[in-house]
N, CA, C and O of each residue as an XYZ file, in Angstrom:
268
protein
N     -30.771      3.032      7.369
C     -31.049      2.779      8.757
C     -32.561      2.622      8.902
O     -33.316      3.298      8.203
N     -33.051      1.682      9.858
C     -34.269      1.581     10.060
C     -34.650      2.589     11.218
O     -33.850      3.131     11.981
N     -36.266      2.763     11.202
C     -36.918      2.797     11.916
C     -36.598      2.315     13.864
O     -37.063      1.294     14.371
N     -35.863      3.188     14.503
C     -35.835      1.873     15.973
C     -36.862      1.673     16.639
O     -37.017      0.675     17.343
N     -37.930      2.852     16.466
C     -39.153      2.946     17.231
C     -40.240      1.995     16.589
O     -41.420      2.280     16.792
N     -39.970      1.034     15.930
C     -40.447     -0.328     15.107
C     -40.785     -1.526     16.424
O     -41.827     -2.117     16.710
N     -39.547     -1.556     16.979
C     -39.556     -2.562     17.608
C     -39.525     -2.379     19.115
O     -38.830     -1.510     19.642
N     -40.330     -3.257     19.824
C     -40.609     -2.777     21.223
C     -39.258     -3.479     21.991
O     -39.055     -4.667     21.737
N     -38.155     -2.652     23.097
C     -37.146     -2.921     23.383
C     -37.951     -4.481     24.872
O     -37.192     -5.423     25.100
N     -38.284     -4.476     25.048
C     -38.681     -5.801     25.783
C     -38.779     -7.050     25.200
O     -38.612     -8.097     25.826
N     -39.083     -6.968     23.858
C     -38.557     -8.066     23.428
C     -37.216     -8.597     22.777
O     -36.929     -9.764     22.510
N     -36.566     -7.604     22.612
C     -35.160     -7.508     22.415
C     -34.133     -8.113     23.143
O     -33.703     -7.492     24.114
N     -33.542     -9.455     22.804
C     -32.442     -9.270     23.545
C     -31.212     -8.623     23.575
O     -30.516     -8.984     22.626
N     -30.663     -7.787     24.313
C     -29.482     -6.916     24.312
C     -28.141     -8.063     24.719
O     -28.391     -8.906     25.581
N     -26.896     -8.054     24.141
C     -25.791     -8.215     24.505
C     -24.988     -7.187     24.702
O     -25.004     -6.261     23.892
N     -24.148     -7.164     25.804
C     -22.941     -6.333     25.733
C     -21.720     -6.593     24.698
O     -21.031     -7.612     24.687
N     -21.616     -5.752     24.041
C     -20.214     -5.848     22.800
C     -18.740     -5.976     23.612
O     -18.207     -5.195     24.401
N     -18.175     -7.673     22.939
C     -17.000     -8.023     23.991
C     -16.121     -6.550     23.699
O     -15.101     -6.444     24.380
N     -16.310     -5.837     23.107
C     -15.380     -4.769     23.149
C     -15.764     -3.848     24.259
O     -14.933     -2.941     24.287
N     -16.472     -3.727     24.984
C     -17.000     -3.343     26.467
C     -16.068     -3.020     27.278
O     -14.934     -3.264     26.868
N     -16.143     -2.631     28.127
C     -15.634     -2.648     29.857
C     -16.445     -2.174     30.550
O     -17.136     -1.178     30.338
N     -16.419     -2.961     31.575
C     -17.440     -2.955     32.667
C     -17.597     -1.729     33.445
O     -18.686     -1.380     33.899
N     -16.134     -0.850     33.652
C     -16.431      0.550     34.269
C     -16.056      1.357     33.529
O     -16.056      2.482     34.028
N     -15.560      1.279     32.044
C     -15.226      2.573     31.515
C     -16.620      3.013     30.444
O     -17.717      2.454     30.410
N     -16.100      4.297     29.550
C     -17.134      4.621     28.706
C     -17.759      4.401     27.496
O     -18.644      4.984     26.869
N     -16.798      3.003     27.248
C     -17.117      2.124     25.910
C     -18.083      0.747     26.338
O     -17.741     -0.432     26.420
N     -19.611      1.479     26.607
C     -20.501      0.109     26.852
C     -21.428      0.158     25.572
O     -22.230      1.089     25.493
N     -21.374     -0.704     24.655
C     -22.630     -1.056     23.112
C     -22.877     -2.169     23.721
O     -22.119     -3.001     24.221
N     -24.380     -2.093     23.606
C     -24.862     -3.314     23.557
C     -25.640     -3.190     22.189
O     -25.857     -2.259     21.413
N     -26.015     -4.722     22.236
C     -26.423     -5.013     20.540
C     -27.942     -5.990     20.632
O     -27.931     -6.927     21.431
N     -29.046     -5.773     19.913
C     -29.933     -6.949     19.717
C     -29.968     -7.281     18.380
O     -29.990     -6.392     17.528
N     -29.978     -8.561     18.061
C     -30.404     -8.846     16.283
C     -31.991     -9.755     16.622
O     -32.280    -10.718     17.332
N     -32.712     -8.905     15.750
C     -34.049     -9.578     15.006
C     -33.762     -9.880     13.721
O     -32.813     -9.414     13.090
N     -34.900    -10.976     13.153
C     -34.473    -10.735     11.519
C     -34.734     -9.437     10.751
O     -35.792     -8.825     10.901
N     -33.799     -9.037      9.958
C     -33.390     -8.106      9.126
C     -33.226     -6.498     10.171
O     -33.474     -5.416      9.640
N     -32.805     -6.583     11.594
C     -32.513     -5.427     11.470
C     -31.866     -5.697     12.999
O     -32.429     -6.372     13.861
N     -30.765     -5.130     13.129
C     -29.782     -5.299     14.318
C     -29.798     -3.616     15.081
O     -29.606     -2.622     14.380
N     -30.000     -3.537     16.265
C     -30.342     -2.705     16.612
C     -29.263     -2.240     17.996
O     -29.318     -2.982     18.977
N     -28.420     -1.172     18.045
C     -27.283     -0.410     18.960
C     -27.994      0.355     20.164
O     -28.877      1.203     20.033
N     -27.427     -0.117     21.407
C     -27.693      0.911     22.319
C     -26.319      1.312     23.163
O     -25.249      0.756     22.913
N     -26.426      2.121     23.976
C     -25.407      2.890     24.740
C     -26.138      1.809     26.255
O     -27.258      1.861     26.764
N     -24.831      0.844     26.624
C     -25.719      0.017     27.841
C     -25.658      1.102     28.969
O     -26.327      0.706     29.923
N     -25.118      2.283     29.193
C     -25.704      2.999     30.554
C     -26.822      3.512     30.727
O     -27.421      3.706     31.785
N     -27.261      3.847     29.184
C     -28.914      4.333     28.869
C     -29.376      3.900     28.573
O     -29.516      4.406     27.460
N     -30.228      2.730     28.625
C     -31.129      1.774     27.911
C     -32.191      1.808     27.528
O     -32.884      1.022     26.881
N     -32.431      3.360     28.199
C     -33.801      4.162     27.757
C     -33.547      5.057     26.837
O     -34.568      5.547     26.354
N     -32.354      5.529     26.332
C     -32.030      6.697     25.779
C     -32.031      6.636     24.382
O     -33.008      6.107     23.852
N     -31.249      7.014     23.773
C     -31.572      6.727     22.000
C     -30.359      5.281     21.271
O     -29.231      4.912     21.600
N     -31.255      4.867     20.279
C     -30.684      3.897     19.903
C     -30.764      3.820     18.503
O     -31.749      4.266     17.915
N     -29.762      3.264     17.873
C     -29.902      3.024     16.069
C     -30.260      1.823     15.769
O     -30.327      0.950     16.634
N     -30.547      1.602     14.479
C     -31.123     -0.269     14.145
C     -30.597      0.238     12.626
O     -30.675      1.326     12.055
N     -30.196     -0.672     12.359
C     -29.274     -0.904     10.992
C     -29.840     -2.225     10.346
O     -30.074     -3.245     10.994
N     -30.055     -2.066      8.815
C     -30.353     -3.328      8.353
C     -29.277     -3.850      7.923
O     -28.222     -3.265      7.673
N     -29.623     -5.459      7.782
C     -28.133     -6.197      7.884
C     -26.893     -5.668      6.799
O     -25.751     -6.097      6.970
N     -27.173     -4.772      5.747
C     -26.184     -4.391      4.845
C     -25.620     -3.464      5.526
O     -24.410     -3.461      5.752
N     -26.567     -2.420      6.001
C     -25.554     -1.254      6.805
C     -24.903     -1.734      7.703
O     -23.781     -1.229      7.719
N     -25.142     -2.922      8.942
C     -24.805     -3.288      9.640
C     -23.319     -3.865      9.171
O     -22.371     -3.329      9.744
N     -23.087     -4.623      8.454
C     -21.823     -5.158      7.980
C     -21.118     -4.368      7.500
O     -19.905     -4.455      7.691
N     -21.730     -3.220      6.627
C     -20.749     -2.041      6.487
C     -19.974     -1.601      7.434
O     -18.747     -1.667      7.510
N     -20.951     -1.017      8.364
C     -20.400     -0.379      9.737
C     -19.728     -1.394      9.848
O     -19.026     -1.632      8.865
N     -19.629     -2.532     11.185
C     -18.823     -3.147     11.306
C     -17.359     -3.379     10.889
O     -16.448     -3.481     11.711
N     -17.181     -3.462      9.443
C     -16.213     -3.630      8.477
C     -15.357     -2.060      8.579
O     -14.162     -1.836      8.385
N     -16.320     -1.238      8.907
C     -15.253      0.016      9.010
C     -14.948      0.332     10.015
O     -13.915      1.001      9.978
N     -15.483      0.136     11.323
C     -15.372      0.216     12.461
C     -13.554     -0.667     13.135
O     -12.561     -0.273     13.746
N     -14.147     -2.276     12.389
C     -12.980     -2.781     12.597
C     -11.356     -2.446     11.757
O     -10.231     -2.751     12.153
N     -11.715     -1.805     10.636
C     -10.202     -1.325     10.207
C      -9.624      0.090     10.022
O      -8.663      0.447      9.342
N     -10.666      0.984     10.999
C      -9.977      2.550     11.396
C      -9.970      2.555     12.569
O      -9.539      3.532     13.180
């Protein structure tokens, strides 16, 4: 895992993860820079966040989607 305090969140663009809902408690949003993709919780956008480089990132992902 990287560093998140690397990158200044204003230049970041955030997406909401289509796995979302708009009023319940599953909101990720996501930014990708090169080499490091970075997770937030969209109700806190100030609060804490992870950044994964692209290997961890596909890991996660890959396990996320089959448990």
């Amino acid at each position: 895992m990287t560093n998140p305090s690397t990158a200044n969140s204003s230049v970041l663009e955030w997406f909401k993860s289509s796995y979302s809902t708009n009023d319940g408690p599953d909101c990720v949003e996501v930014a990708v820079v090169p080499e490091t993709v970075h997770v937030r919780d969209s109700k806190q956008t100030h609060g804490p966040r992870l950044a994964f480089g692209p290997q961890q990132w596909t890991a996660f992902v890959s396990y996320a989607t089959h448990h």
